[in-house]
VEXTIRO-613247 format. One line per field, with one value per residue (C-alpha): residue number from 1; residue in one letter; x negated, z, y. Coordinates in nm, 4 decimals. Layout:
BEGIN
i (NUM|...);
aa (A|...);
east (X|...);
up (Z|...);
north (Y|...);
This chain:
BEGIN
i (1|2|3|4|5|6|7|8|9|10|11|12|13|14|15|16|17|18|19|20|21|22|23|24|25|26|27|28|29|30|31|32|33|34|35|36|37|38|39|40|41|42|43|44|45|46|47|48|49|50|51|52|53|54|55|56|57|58|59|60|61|62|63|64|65|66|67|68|69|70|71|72|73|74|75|76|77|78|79|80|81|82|83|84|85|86|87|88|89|90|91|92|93|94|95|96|97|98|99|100|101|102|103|104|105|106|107|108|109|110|111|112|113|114|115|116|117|118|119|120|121|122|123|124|125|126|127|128|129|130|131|132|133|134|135|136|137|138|139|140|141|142|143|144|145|146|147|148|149|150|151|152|153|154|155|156|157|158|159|160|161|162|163|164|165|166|167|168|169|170|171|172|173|174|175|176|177|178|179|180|181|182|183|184|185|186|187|188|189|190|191|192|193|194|195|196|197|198|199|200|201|202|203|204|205|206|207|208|209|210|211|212|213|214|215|216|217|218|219|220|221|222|223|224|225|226|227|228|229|230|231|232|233|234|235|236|237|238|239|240|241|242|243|244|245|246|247|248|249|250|251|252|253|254|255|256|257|258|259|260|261|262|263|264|265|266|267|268|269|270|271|272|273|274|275|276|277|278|279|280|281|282|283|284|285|286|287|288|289|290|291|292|293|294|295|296|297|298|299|300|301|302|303|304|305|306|307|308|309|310|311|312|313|314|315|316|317|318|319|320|321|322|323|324|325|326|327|328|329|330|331|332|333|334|335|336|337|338|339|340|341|342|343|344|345|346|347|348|349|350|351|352|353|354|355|356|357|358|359|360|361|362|363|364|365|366|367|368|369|370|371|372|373|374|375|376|377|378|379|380|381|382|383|384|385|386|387|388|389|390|391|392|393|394|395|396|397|398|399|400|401|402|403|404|405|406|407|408|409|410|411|412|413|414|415|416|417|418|419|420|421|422|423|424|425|426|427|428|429|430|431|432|433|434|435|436|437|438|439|440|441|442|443|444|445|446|447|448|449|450|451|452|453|454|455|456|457|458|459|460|461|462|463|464|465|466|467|468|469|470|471|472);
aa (X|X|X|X|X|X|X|X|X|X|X|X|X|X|X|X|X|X|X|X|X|X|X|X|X|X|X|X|X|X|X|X|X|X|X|X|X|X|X|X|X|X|X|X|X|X|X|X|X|X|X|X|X|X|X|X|X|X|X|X|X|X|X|X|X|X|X|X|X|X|X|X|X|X|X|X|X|X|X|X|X|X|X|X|X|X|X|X|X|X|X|X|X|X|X|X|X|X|X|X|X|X|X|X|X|X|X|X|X|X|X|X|X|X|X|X|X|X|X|X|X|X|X|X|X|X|X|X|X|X|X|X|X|X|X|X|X|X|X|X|X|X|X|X|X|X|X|X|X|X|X|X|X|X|X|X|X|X|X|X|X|X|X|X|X|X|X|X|X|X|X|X|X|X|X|X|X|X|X|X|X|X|X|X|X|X|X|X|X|X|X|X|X|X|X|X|X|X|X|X|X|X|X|X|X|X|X|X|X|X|X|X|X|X|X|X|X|X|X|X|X|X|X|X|X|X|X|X|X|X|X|X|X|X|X|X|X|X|X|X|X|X|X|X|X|X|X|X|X|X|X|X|X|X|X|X|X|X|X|X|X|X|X|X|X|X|X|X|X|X|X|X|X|X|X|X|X|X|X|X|X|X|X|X|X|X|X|X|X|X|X|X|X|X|X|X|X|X|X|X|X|X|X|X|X|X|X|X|X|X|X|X|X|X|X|X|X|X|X|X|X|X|X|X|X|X|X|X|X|X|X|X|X|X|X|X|X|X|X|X|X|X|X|X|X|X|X|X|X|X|X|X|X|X|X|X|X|X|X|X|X|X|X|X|X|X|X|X|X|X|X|X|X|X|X|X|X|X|X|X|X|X|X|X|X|X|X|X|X|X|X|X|X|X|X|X|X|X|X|X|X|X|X|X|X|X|X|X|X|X|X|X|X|X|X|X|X|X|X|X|X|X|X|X|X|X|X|X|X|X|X|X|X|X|X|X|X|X|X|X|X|X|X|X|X|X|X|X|X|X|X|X|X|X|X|X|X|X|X|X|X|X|X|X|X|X|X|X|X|X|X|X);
east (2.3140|2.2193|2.4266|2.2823|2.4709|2.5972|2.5998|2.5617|2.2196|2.2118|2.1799|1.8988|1.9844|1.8164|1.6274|1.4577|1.4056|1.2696|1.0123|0.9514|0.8352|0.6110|0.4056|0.3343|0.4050|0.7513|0.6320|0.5692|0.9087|1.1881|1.5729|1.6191|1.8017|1.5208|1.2497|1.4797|1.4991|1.1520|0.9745|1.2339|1.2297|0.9134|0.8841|1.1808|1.4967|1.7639|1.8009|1.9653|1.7293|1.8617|1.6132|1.7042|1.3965|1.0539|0.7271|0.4006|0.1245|-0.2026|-0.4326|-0.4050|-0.2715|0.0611|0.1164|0.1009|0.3656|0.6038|0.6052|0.6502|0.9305|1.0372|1.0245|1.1692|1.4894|1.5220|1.4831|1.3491|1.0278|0.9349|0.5843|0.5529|0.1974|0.1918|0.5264|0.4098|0.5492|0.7670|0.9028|1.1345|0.9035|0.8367|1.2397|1.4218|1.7176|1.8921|1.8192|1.4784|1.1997|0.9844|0.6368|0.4767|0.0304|-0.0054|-0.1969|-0.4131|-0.6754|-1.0044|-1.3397|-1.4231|-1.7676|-2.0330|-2.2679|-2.4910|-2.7469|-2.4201|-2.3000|-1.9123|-1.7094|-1.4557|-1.1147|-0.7788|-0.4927|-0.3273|-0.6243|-0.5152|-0.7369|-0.8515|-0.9876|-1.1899|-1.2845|-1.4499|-1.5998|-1.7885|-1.8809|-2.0678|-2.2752|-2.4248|-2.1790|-1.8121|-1.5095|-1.3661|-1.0181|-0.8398|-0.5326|-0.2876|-0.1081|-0.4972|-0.4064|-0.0832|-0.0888|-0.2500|-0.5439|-0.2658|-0.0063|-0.3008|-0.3580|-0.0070|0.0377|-0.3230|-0.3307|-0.5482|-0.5417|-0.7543|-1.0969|-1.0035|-1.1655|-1.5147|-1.4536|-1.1425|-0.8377|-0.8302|-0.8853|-1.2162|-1.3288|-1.1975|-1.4514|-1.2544|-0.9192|-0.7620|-0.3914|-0.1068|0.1219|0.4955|0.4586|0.2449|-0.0723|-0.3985|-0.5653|-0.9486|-1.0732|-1.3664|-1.5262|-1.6704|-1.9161|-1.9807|-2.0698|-1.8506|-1.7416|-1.5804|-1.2349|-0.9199|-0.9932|-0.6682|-0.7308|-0.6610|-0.2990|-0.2242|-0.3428|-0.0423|0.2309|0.3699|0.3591|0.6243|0.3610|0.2116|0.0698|-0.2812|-0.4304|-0.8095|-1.0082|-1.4029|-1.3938|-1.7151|-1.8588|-2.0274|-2.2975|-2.1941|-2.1354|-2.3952|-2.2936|-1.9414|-1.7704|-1.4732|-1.3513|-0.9905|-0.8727|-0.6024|-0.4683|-0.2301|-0.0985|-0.0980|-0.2510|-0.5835|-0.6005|-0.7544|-1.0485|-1.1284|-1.1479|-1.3654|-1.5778|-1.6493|-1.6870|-1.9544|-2.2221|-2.0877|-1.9997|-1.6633|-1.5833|-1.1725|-0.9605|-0.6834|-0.3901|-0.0491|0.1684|0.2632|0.5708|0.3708|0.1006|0.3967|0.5489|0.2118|0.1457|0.4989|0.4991|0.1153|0.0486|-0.2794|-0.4048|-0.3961|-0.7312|-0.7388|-0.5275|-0.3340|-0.0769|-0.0684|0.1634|-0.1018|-0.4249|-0.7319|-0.8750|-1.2403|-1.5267|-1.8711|-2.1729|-2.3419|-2.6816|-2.9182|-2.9674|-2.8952|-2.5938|-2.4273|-2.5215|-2.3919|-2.0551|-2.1272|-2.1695|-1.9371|-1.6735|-1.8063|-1.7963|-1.3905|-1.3203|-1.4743|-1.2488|-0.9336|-0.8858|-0.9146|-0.7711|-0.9473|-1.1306|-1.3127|-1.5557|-1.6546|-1.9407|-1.9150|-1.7317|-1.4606|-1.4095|-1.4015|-1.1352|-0.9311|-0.9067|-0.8316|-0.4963|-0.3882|-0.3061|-0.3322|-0.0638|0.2047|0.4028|0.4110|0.5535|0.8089|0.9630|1.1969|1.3503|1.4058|1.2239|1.3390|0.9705|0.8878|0.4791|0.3650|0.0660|-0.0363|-0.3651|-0.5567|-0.6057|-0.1835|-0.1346|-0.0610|0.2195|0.3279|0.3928|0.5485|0.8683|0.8562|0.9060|1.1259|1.3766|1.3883|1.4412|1.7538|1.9273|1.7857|1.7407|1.8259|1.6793|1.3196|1.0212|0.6876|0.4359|0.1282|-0.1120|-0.4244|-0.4762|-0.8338|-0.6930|-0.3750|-0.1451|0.1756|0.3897|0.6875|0.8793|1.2348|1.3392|1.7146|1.9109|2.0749|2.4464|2.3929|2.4424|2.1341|2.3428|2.4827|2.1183|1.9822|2.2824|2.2326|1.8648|1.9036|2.0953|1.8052|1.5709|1.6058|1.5323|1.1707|1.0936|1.1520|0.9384|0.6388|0.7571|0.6654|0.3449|0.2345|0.2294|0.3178|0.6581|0.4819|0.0911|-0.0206|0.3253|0.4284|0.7619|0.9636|1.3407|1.3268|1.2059|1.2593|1.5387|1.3062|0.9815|1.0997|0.9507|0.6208|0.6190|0.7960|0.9951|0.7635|0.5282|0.7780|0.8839|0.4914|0.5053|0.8393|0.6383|0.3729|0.6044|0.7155|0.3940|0.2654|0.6281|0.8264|1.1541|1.1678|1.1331|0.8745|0.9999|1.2648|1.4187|1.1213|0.9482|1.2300);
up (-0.1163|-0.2327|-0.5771|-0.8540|-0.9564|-1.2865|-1.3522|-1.7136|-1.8973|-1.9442|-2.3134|-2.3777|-2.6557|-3.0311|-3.1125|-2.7531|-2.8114|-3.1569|-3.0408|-2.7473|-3.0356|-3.2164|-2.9321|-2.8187|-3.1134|-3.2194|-3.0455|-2.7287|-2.6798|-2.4929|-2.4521|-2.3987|-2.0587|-1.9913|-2.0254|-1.8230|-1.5371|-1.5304|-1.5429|-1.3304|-1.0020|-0.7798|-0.5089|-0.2545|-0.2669|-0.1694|-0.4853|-0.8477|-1.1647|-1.3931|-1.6199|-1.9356|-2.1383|-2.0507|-2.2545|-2.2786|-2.3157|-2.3867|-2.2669|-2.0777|-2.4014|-2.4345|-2.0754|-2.1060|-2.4304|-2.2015|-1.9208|-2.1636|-2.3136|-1.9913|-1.8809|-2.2124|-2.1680|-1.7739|-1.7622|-1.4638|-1.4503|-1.2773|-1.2991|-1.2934|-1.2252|-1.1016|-0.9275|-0.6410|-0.4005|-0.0956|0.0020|-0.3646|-0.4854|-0.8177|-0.8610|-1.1398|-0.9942|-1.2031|-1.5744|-1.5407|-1.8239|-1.6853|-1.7710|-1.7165|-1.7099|-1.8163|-2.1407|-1.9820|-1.8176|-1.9641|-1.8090|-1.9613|-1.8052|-1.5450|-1.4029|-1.1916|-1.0308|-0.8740|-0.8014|-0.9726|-1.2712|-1.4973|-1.4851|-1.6604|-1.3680|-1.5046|-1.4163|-1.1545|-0.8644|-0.8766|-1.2050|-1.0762|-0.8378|-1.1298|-1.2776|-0.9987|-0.8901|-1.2704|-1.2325|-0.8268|-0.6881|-0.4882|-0.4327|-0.0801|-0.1290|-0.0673|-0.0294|-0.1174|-0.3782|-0.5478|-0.8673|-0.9565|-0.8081|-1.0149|-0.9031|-0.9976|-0.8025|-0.4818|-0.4866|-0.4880|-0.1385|-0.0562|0.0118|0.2965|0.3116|0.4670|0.5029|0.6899|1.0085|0.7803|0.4559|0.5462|0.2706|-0.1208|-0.0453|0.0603|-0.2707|-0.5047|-0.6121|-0.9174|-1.1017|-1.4207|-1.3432|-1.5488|-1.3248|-1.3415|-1.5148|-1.7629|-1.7056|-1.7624|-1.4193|-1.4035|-1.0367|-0.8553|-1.1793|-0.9274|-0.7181|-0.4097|-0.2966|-0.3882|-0.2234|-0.4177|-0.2860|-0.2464|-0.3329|-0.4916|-0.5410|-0.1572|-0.2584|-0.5138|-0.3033|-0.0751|-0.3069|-0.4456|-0.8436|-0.7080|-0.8201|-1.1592|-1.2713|-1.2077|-1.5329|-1.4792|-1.1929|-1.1324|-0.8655|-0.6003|-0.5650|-0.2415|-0.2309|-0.2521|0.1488|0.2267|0.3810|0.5196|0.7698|0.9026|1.2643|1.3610|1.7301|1.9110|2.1552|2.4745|2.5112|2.2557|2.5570|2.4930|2.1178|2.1834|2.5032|2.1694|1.9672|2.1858|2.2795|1.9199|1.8030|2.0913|1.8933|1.5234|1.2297|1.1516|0.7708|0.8776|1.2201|1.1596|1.3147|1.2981|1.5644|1.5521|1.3286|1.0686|1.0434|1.0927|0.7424|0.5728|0.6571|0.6273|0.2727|0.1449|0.3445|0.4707|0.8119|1.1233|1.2163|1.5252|1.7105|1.9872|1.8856|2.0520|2.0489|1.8463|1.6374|1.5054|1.2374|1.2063|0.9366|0.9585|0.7524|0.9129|0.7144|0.9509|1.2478|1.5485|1.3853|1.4075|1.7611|1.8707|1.7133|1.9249|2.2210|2.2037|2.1103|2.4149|2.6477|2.5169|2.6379|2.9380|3.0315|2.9446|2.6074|2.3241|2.4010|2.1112|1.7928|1.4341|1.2601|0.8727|0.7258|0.3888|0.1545|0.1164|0.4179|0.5050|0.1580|0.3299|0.6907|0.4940|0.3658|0.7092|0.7012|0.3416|0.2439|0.4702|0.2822|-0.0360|0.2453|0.3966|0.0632|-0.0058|0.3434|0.2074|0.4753|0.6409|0.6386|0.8819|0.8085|1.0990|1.3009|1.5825|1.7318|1.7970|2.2270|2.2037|2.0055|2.3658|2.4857|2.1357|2.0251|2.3762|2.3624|1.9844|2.0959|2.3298|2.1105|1.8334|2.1093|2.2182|1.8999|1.7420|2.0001|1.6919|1.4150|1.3512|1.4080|1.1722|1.2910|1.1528|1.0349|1.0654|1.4024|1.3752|1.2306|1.4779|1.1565|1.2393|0.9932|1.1369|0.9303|1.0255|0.8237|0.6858|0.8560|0.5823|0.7064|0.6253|0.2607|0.1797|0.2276|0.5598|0.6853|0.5715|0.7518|1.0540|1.0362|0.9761|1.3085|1.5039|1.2811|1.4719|1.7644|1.5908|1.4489|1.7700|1.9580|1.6450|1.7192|2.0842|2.0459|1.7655|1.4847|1.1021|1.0137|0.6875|0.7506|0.4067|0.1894|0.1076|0.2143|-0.1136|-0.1066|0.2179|0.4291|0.3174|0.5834|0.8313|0.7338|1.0571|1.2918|1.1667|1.0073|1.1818|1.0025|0.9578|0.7829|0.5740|0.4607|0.3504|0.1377|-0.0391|-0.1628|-0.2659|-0.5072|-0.6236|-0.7425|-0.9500|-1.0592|-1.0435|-1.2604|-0.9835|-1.2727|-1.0920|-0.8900|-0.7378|-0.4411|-0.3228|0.0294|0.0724);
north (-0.1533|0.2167|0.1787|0.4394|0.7206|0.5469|0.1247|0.2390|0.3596|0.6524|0.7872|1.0372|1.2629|1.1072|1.3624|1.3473|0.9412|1.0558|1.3003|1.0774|0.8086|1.0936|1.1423|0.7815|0.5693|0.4223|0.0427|0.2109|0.3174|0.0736|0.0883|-0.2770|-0.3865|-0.6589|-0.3448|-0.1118|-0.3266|-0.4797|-0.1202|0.0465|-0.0991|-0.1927|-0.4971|-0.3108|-0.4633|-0.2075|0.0135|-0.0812|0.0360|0.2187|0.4420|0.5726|0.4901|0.3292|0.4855|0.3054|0.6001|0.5247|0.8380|1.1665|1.3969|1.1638|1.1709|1.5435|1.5156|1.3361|1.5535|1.8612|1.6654|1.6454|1.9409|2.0635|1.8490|1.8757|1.4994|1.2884|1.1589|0.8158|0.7524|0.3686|0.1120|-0.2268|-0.1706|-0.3351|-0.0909|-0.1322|0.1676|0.2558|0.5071|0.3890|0.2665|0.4967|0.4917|0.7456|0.8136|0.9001|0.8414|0.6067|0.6634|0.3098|0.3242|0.0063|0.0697|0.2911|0.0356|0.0802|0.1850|0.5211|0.5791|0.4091|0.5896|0.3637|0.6659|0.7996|0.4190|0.6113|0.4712|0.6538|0.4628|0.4917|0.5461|0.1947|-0.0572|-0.3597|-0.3057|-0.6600|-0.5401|-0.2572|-0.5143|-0.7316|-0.4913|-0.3762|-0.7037|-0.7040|-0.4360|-0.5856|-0.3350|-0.3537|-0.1939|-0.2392|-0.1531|-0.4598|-0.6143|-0.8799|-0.7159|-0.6109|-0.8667|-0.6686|-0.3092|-0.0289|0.2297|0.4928|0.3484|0.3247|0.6942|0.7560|0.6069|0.6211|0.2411|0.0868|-0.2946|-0.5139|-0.3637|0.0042|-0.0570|-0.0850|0.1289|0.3571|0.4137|0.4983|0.8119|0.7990|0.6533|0.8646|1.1495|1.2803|1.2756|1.4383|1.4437|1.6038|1.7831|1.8655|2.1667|1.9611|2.1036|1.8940|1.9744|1.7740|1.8001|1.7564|1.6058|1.2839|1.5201|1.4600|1.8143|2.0521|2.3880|2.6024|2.6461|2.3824|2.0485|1.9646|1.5995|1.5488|1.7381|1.4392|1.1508|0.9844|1.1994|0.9267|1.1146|1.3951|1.6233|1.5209|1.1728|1.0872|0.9548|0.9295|0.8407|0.8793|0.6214|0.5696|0.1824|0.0788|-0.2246|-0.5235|-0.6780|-0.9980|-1.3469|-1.2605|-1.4432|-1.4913|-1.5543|-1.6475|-1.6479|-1.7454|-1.5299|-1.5724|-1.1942|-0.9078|-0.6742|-0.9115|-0.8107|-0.4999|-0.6314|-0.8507|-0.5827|-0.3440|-0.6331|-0.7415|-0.3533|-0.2960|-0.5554|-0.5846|-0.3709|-0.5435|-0.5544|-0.6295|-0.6725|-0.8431|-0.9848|-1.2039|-1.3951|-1.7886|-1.7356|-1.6081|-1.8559|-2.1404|-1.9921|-1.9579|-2.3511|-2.4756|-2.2921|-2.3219|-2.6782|-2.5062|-2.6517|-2.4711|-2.2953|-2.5293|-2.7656|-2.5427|-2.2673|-1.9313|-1.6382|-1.4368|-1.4709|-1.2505|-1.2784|-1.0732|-1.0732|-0.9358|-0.9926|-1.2553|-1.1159|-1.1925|-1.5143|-1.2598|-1.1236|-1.4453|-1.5604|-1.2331|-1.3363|-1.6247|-1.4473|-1.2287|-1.5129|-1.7175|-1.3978|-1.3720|-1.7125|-1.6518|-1.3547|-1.5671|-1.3021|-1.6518|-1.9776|-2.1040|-1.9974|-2.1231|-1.9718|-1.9859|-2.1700|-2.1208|-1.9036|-2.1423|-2.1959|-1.8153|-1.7780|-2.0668|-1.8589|-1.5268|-1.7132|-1.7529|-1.3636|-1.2945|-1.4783|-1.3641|-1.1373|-1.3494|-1.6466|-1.4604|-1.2560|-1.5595|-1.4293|-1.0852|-0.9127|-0.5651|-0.4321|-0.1721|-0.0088|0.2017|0.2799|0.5143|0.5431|0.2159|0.3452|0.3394|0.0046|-0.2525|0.0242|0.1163|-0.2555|-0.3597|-0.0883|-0.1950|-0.5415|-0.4890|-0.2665|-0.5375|-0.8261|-0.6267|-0.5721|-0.8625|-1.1640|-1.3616|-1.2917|-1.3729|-1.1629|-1.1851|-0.9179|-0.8377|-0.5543|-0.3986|-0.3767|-0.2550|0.1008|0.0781|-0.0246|-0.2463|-0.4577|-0.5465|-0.7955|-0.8936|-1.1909|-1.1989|-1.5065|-1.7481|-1.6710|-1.2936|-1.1356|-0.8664|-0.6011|-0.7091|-0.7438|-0.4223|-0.2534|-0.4385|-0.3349|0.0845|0.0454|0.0100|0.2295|0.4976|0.3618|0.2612|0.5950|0.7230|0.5162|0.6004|0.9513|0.9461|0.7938|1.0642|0.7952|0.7582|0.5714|0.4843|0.4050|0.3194|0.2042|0.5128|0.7421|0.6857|0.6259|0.4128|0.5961|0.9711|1.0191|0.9593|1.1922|1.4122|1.1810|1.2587|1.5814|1.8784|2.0724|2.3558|2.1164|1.9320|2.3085|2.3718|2.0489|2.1189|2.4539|2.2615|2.0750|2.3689|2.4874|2.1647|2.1044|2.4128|2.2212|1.9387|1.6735|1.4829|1.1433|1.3467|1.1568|1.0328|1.1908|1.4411);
């Protein structure tokens, strides 16, 4: 394990806690261990917490008080939201104030002509979710973590999910932020237009920069319309090299809302732990799962076709398709409910893609790396294949302590990034770079780049008081 620098808390100087207190009320300041822990780490497992103080503010003027404490005091800041991350980047590791958004969740403005509502940073997604659902309208983000993880904590990693392959990543729905940076500047761009050229569109800058650059406080967020009669097909599949004839072949006649897939040891843990039945009687080495509205009659017999025509070739062994919406929610858990399965079996979690045209080769050395330096341990893939992102979940064995495994597993890291490396992909597709994986940014950004991007810090947080240790 990564220890932290100290196993004590660190002590923050009283008058710091006191003016800390002034600018976001006296009840909104913790010291307790149970606080300290809880709002210092996120869902990773290889780091210790150990913040010095957690704050609670409520708008965008006592976020700015903090950071110009901060800044004042040269202390850390760890900017902290549903803490549903997996790469360490919202873990205070080492003293830092963490600055948690959880009181800031309310709806600020809706403005229905421009289909766009004003949102506090700290809202669950699932929320936003709700409350576009209310007003006839939706917000396609999606995935499992969507009842927990903040829209903060999203545009920090600019998180994907489920429904890319239709409605693309956070970033394409976010028309507007007011952010405080690290110098503790109120910065309010883009102000939710959608046309806009006048210069750098800095929002872009603070989406996927995991709050190493200021904290994102308000969000004029863009709804879409609200998707009609969705279904849901799951497939079973004899080779991985088939996944992607089914994809092409489904692609050519239907606008697919999500392209999913998993291999048998997944859906074995999802049904061994959930008692869910299998989608059909034979197991295969992989499965599909697809949705589409099914709007109209000809829609659906074109899934049919298409299905049929994928049979035919020898690409499905088998397949089921959704009638209702409980039967589609019920086939969604197949996949859905993966990583909450598996977590018992502290996972090493590797989140990469490459281009969807590269995916058969990419996945085959992949495969072929972990087989030799892990014939026995136990492989749970999965991703979003439709957008050529991987999860590749290596589950600890029972005789091994967590430290042992993780070990065992950064031997063969390298060998991964490498292989992302020569295919021209991301070592982290949509979890962030955080702790976890910050020793291995080269694979994807030269050095050149990576040297632009450490200037860029510099700018929005010239005293390097900002999540430091995460990305670089």
């Amino acid at each position: 394990m990564n220890a932290p620098l100290s196993t004590a808390t660190p002590v923050l100087p009283p008058e710091l806690i006191d003016r800390l207190k002034k600018a976001v009320g006296e009840s909104r300041v913790h010291l307790d261990q149970d606080t300290l822990k809880t709002w210092g780490k996120d869902w990773t497992k290889h780091f210790e917490p150990n913040p010095s103080v957690v704050v609670f503010p409520a708008n965008t003027e006592e976020v700015q008080a903090v950071v110009q404490l901060a800044n004042e005091y040269n202390i850390a800041i760890t900017p902290s939201g549903g803490r549903t991350g997996l790469s360490a980047g919202a873990v205070a590791a080492n003293g830092e104030i963490v600055v948690s958004l959880d009181r800031m969740n309310k709806v600020l403005d809706f403005l229905p002509a421009d289909r766009m509502v004003r949102i506090q940073a700290g809202m669950v997604t699932e929320a936003l979710q709700q409350f576009a659902e209310e007003q006839g309208l939706y917000y396609p983000v999606d995935f499992a973590s969507a009842g927990s993880s903040q829209i903060g904590g999203n545009i920090g990693t600019n998180a994907g999910g489920i429904k890319v392959i239709k409605y693309g990543m956070t970033r394409q729905w976010v028309l507007g932020m007011t952010v405080v940076t690290g110098k503790g500047d109120i910065l309010r761009l883009n102000k939710g237009m959608i046309k806009n050229a006048t210069g750098y569109d800095l929002r872009h800058l603070l989406i996927g920069s995991e709050g190493t650059l200021g904290i994102v406080c308000e969000v004029d967020i863009k709804l879409e319309r609200q998707p009609q009669d969705l279904r849901v097909l799951v497939l079973g599949v004899p080779e991985f090299s088939a996944v992607m004839h089914i994809l092409q072949a489904f692609q050519s006649r239907l606008d697919l809302t999500a392209f999913e897939f998993f291999n048998e040891l997944a859906i074995q843990k999802v049904i061994n732990h959930t008692g869910i039945p299998r989608p059909f009687e034979q197991a295969c080495p992989f499965y599909v799962l697809l949705e589409f509205e099914g709007r109209f009659e000809a829609i659906v017999d074109d899934a049919m076709q298409t299905f049929e025509h994928c049979v035919e070739q020898g690409w499905v062994v088998d397949g089921v398709m959704s009638q209702n919406q409980t039967q589609a929610a019920t086939l969604w858990r197949l996949r859905e409910d993966i990583s909450e399965t598996i977590a018992p079996f502290t996972p090493y979690k590797n989140d990469i893609s490459v281009l969807i045209t590269r995916v058969p080769a990419f996945i085959a050395d992949i495969d072929a790396i972990v087989s030799q330096y892990y014939p026995d341990f136990e492989i749970c893939w999965f991703g979003h294949i439709g957008d050529g992102n991987l999860h590749l979940n290596i589950l600890k064995p029972a005789n091994l302590t967590k430290d042992e495994f993780f070990e065992k597993c950064k031997v063969v890291n390298t060998h991964v990034f490498e292989t992302v490396q020569k295919y021209d992909g991301s070592i982290s597709a949509e979890h962030g770079v955080g702790m976890t994986k910050k020793d291995y940014l080269h694979y994807t950004r030269d050095e050149v780049e990576i040297g632009y991007l450490r200037e860029i810090k510099k700018v929005f947080d010239p005293n390097g008081i900002m999540n430091p240790g995460k990305i670089f």
